[in-house]
C-alpha positions as CSV (number, residue, x, y, z in Angstrom):
1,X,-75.8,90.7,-104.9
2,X,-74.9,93.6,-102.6
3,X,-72.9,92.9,-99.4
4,X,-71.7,95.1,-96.6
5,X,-69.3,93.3,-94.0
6,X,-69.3,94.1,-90.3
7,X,-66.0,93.0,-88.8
8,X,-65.6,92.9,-85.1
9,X,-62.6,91.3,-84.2
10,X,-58.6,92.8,-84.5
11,X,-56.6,91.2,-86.8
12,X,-54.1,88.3,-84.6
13,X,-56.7,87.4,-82.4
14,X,-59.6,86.2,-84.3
15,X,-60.1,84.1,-87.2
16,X,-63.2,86.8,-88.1
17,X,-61.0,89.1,-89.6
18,X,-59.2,86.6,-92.0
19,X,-62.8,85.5,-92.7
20,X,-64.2,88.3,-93.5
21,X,-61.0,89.2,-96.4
22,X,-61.7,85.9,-97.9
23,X,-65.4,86.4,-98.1
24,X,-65.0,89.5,-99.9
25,X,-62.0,88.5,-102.2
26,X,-64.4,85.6,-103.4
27,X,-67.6,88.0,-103.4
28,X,-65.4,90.3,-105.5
29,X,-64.1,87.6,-107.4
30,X,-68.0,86.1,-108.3
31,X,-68.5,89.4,-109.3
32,X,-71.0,90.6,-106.6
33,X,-70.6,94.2,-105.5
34,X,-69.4,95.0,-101.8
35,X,-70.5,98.5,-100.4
36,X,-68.4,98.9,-96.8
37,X,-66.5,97.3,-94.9
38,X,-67.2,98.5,-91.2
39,X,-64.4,97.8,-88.4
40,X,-66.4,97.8,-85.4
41,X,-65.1,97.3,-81.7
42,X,-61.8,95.2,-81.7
43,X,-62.2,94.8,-85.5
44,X,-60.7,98.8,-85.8
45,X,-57.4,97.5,-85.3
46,X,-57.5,96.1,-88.6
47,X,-57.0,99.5,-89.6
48,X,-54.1,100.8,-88.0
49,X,-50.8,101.6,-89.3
50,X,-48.5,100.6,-86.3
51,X,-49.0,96.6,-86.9
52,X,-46.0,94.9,-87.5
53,X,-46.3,91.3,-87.9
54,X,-42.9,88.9,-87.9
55,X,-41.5,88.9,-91.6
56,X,-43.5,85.0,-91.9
57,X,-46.8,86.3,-91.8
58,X,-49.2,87.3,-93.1
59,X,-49.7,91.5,-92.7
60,X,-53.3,91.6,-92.8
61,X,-53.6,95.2,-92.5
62,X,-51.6,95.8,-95.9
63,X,-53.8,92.9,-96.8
64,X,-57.2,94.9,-96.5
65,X,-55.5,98.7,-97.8
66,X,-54.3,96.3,-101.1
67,X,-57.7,94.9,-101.5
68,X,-59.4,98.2,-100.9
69,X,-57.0,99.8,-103.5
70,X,-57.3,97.4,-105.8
71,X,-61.4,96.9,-105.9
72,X,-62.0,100.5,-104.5
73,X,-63.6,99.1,-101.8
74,X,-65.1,101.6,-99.0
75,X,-63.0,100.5,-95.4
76,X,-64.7,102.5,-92.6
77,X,-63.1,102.4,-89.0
78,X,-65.7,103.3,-86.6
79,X,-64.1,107.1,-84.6
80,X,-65.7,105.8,-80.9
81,X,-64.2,102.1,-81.4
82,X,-61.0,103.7,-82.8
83,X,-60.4,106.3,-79.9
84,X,-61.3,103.7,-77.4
85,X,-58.4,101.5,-78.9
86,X,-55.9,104.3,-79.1
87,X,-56.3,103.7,-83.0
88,X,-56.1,107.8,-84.1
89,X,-54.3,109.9,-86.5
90,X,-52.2,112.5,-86.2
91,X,-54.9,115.4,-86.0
92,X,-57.1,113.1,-83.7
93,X,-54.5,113.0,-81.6
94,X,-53.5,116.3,-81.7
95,X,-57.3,117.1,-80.8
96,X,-57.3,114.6,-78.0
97,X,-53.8,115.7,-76.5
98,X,-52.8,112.7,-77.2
99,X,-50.1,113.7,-79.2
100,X,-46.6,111.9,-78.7
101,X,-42.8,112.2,-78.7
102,X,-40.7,109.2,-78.5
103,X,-37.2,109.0,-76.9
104,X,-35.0,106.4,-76.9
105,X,-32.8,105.7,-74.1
106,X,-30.2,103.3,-73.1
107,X,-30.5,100.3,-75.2
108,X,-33.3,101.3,-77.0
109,X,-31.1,103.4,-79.1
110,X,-30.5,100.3,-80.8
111,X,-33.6,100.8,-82.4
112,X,-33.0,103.8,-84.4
113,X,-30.5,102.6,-86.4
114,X,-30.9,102.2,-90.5
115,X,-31.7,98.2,-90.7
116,X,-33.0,97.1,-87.6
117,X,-35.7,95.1,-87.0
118,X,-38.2,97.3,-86.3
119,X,-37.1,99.6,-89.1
120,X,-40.4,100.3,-90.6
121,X,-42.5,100.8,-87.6
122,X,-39.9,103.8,-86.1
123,X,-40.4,105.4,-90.2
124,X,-44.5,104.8,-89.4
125,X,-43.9,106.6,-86.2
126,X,-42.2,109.5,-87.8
127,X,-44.7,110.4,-90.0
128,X,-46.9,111.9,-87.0
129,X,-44.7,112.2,-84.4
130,X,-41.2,113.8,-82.7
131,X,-38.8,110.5,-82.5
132,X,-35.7,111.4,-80.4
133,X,-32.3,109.4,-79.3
134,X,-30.2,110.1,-76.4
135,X,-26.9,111.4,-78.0
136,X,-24.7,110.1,-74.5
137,X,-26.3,106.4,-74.9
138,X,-25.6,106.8,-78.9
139,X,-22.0,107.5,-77.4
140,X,-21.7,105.4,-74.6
141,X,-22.3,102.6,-77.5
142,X,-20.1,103.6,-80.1
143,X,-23.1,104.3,-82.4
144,X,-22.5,107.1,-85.1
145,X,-25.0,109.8,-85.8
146,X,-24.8,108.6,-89.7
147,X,-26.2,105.6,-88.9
148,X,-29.6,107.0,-87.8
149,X,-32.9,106.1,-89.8
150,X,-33.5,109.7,-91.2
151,X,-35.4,112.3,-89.4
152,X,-34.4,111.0,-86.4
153,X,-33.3,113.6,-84.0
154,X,-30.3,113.1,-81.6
155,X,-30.6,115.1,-78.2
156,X,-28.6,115.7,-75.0
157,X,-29.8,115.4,-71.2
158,X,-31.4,119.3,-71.3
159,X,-33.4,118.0,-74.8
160,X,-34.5,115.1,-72.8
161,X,-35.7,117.2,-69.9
162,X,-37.4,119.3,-72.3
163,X,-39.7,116.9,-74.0
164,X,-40.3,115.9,-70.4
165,X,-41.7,118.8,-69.4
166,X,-43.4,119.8,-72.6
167,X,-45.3,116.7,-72.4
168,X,-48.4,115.7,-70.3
169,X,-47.7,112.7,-69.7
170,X,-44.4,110.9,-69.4
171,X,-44.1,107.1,-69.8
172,X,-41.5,104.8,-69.9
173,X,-40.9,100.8,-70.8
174,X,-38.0,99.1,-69.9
């Protein structure tokens, strides 16, 4: 038999998505043949990058990229759900303006440093993006340079102003 899987639903929220792996992995595994898998509406943020589940669960993005690999399965991500989401690469956001640089500031410099927690997400991010620390809150912390997660880039008050104005749009969490 021939299947093709709709899934609507993002992964963390739904039970669909976990369904929908272990319906194929058992299709697969009966030896039936599986065509697409379409991620429609929420269900595109199966296929983003970004996710970073606590180190006790389950990652089931990495879950459907290893099954895909492994069975040479066809993943599609529909473009309208995706942009909707904010689920784009790097030239679809470059297309969109939608671009980004990140700065961190204050405490958030924490976050740059080789080791930390979120580690792998700031290396995700610097695949497609500018990822920037405030040298004076690296200082006013004690924090070396050296300690950095590579190809981040240390700036002063004048770099941070720059990105500011070289951006359109400027937004900021604390």
């Amino acid at each position: 038999m021939k299947f093709a899987v709709l899934v609507n639903e993002g992964p963390y929220t739904h039970q669909s998505s976990d369904s929908a792996y272990h319906f194929i992995r058992a299709a697969l595994d009966e030896g039936h043949e599986v065509l697409r898998v379409f991620f429609y509406h929420d269900g595109v943020n199966n296929g983003t990058r970004l996710t970073t589940p606590p180190q006790d669960d389950r990652h089931i993005p990495d879950r459907w990229s290893e099954l895909s690999k492994e069975h040479g399965l066809d993943l599609v991500v529909c473009v309208a759900a995706a942009q909707r989401r904010g689920v784009v690469d790097a030239d679809e956001q470059r297309r969109n303006r939608k671009d980004a640089n990140i700065l961190l500031i204050e405490d958030g410099v924490y976050g740059a440093l080789k080791g930390s927690d979120i580690e792998t997400s700031v290396r995700v991010c610097l695949e497609d993006r500018g990822f920037y620390v405030l040298g004076p809150d690296l200082k006013a912390r004690g924090i070396s340079e050296d300690h950095l997660i590579e190809g981040i880039e240390v700036v002063d008050y004048k770099g941070f102003v720059k990105l500011a104005a070289n951006s359109p749009k400027v937004q900021s969490w604390l």
